[in-house]
ZAMARGU-4260 file (C-alpha; in steps of 0.2 Angstrom, whole numbers, plus 5000, padded with zeros to 4 digits):
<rodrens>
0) 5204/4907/5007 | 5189/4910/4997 | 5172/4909/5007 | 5161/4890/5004 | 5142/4895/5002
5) 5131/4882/5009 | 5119/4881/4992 | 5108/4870/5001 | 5105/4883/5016 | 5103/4894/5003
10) 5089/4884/4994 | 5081/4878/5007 | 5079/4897/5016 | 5073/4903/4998 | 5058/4888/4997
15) 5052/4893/5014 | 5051/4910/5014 | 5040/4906/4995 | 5030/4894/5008 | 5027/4909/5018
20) 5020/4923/5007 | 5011/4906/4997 | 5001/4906/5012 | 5001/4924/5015 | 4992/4927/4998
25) 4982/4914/5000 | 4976/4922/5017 | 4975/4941/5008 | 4966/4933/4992 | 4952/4925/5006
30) 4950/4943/5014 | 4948/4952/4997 | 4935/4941/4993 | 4925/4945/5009 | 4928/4962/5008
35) 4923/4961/4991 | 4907/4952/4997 | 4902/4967/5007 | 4905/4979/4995 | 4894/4970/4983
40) 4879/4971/4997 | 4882/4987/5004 | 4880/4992/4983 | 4865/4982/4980 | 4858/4990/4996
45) 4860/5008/4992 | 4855/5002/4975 | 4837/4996/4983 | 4837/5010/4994 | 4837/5023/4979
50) 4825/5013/4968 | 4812/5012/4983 | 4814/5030/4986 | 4810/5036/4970 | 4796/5019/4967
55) 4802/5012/4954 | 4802/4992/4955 | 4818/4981/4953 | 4810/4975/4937 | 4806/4990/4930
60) 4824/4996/4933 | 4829/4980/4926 | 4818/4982/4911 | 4827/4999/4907 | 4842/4993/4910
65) 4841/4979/4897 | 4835/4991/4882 | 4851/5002/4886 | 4864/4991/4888 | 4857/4973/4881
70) 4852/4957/4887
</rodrens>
């Protein structure tokens, strides 16, 4: 006798593990953003660090900046 497949168990197992990983990106998406975040500062930092090390100003870098690569 040939095996019945319970199609609904089936689906419904198959929609809730796409509900779990939905929210599991979700989640992973939230923390790369914040880690992101914090790269972006801890850049910018170094960045201001280096440019006040060798007394150059933000605008002056910015200035330089903007005849190399463009508005």
């Amino acid at each position: 006798m040939a095996r019945v497949v319970d199609y609904d168990k089936k689906i419904g197992d198959i929609k809730a593990k796409i509900e779990k990983y939905t929210e599991q990106i979700k989640d992973l998406k939230a923390e790369l953003a914040k880690i992101e975040d914090a790269k972006t500062k801890t850049d910018f930092k170094a960045l201001n660090e280096y440019l006040a090390g060798k007394g150059i100003a933000p605008n002056e870098a910015m200035g330089r900046l903007k005849e190399i690569y463009g508005e």
